[in-house]
VEXFI-793479 format. One line per 10 residues: number of its first residue (from 1); for each residue x negated, y, z of N, C-alpha, C. Coordinates in nm, 4 decimals. Layout:
N
NUM) X,Y,Z,X,Y,Z,X,Y,Z ~ ...
***
This chain:
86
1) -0.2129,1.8067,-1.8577,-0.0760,1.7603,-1.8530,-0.0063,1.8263,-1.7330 ~ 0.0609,1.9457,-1.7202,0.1306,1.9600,-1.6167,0.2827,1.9459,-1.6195 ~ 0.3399,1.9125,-1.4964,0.4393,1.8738,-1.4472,0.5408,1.9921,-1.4052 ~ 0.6700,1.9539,-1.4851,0.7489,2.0606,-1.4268,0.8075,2.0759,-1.3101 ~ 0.8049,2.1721,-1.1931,0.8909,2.1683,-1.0708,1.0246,2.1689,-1.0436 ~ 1.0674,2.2124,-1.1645,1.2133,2.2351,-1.2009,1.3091,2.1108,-1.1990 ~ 1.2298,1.9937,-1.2047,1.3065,1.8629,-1.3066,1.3761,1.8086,-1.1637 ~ 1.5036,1.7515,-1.2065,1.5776,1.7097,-1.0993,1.5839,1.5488,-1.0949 ~ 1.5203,1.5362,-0.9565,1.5119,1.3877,-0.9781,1.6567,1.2897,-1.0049 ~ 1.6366,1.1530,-1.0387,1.7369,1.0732,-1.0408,1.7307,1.0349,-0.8604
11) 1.8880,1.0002,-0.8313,1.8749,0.9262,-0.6646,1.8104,0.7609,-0.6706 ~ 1.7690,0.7600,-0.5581,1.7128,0.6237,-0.5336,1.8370,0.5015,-0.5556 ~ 1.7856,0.4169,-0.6335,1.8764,0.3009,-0.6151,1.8347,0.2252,-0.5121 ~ 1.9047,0.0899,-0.4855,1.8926,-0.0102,-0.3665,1.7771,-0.0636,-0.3537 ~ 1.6750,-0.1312,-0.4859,1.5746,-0.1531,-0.4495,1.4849,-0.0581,-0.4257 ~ 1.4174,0.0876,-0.4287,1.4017,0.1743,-0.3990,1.4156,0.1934,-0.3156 ~ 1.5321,0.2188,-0.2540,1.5243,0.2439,-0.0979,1.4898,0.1716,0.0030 ~ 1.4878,0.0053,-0.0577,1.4377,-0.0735,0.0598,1.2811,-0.1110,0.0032 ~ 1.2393,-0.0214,-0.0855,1.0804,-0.1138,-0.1191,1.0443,0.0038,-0.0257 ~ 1.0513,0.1223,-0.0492,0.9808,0.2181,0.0473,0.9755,0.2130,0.1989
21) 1.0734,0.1570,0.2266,1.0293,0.0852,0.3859,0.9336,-0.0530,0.3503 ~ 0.9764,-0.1414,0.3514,0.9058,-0.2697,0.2979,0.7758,-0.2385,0.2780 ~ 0.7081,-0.1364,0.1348,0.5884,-0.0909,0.1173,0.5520,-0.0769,0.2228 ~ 0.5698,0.0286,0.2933,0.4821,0.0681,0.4605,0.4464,-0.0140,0.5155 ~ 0.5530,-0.1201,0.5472,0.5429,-0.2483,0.6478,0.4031,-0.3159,0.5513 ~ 0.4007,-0.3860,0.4572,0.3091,-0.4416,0.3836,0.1893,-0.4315,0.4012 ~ 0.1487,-0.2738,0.3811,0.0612,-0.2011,0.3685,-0.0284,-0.1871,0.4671 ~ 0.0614,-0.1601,0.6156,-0.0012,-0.1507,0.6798,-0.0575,-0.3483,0.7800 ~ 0.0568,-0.4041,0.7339,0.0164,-0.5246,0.7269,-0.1517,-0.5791,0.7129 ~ -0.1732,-0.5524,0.5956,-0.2657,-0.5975,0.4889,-0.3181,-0.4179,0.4093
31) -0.3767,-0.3903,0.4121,-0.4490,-0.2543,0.4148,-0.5186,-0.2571,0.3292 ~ -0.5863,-0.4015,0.2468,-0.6465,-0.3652,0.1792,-0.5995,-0.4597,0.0563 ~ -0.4592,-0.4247,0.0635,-0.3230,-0.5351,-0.0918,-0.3505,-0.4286,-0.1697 ~ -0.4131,-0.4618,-0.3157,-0.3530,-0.3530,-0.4178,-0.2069,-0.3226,-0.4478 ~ -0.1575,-0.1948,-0.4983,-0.0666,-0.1773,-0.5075,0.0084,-0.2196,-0.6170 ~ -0.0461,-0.2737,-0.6766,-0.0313,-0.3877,-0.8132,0.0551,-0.5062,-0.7350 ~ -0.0271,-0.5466,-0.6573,0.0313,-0.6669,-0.5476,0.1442,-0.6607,-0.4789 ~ 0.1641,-0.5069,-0.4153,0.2443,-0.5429,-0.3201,0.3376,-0.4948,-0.3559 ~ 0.3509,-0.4443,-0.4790,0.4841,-0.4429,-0.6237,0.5445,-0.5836,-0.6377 ~ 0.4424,-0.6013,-0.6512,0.5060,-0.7937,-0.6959,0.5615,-0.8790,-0.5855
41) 0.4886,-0.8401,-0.4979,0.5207,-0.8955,-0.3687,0.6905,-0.8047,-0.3440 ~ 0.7224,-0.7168,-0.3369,0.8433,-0.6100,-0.3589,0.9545,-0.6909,-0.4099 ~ 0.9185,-0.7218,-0.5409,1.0387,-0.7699,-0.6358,1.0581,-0.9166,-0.6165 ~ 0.9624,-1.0236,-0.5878,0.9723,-1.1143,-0.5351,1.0805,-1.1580,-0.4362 ~ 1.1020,-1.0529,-0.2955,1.1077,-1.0779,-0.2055,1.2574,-1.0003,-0.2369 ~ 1.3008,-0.8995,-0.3121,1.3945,-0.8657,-0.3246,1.4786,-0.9348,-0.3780 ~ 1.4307,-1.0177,-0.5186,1.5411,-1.1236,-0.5598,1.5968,-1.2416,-0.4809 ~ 1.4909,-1.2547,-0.3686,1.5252,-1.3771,-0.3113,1.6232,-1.3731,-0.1690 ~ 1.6622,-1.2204,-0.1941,1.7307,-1.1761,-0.0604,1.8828,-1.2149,-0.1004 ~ 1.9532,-1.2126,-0.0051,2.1219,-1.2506,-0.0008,2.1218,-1.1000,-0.0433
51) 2.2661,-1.0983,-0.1126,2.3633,-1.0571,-0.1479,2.4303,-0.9177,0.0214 ~ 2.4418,-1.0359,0.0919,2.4382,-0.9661,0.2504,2.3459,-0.8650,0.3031 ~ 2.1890,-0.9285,0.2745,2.1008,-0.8530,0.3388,2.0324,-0.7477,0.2449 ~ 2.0895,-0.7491,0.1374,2.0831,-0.6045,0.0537,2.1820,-0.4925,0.0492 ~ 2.3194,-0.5529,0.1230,2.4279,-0.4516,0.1246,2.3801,-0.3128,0.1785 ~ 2.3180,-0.3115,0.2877,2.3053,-0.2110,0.3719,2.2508,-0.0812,0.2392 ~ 2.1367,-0.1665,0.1996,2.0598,-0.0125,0.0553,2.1030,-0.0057,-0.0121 ~ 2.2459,-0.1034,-0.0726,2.3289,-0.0823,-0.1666,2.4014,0.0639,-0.1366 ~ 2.4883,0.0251,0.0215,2.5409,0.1308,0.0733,2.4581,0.2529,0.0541 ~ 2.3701,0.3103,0.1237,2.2827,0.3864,0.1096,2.2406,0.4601,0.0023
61) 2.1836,0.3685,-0.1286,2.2002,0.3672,-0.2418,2.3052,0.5439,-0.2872 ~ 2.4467,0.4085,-0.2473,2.5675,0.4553,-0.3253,2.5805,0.6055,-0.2562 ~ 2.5365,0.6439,-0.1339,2.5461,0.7392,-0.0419,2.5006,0.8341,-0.0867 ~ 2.3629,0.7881,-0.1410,2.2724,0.8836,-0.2022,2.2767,0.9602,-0.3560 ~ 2.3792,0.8539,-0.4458,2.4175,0.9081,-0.5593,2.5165,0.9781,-0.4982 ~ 2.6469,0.9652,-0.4245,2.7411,1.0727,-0.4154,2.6708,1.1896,-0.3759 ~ 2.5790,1.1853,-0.3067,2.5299,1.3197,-0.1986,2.4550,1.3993,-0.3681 ~ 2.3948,1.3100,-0.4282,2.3397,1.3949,-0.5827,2.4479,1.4439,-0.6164 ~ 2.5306,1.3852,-0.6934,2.6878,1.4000,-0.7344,2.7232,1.5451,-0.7247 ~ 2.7499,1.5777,-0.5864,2.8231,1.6955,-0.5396,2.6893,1.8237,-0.5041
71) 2.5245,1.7970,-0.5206,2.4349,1.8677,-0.5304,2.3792,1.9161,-0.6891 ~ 2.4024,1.8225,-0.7817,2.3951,1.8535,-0.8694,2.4987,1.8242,-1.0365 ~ 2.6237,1.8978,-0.9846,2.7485,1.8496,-1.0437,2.7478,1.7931,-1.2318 ~ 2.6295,1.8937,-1.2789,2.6138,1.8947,-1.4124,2.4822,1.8068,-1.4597 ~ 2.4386,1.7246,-1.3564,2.3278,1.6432,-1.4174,2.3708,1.5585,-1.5052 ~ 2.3002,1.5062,-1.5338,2.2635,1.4040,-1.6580,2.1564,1.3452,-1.6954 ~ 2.1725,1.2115,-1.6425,1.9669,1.1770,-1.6932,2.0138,1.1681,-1.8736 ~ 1.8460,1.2242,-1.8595,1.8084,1.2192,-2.0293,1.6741,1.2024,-2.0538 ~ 1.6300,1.0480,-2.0696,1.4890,0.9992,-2.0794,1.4641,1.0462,-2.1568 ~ 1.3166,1.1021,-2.1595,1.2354,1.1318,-2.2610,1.1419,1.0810,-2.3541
81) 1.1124,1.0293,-2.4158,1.0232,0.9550,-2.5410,0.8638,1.0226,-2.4762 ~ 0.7952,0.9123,-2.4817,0.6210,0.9433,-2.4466,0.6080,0.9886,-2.5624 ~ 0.4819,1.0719,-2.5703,0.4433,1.1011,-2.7178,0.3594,1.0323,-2.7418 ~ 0.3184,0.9687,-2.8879,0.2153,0.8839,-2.9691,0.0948,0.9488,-2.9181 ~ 0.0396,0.8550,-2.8715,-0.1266,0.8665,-2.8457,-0.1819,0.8648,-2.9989 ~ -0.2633,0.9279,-3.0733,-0.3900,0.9032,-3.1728,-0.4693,0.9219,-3.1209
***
């Protein structure tokens, strides 16, 4: 199965940008959380946040789609279908 280098990623949304800090913190917390766990632990902790204390990765977020925006003027996500396992 190889991977193309070419493919242009989508930008990070808000939870994204704050699980990847969060993850670290966790992790190195607790060293030996599966990463199964500290997913759950992620989304947990994200729904239960204010409105307030998510603005900041919202911002960020939004920072990060404009900065795509004007890097890659003609994108377009276009999911792709897995292929049928037999």
């Amino acid at each position: 199965c190889k991977k193309s280098t070419n493919r242009i990623k989508r930008p990070m949304n808000a939870f994204i940008v704050w699980s990847q800090i969060e993850r670290r913190k966790i992790a190195e917390a607790q060293p030996d959380l599966h990463n199964a766990l500290i997913s759950q632990q992620l989304g947990t902790r994200w729904k239960q946040m204010s409105k307030e204390k998510r603005q900041p990765y919202v911002d960020e977020a939004n920072r990060l789609k404009e900065l795509h925006g004007k890097e890659y003027p003609n994108y377009r996500f276009q999911p792709r279908k897995k292929p049928i396992k037999r």
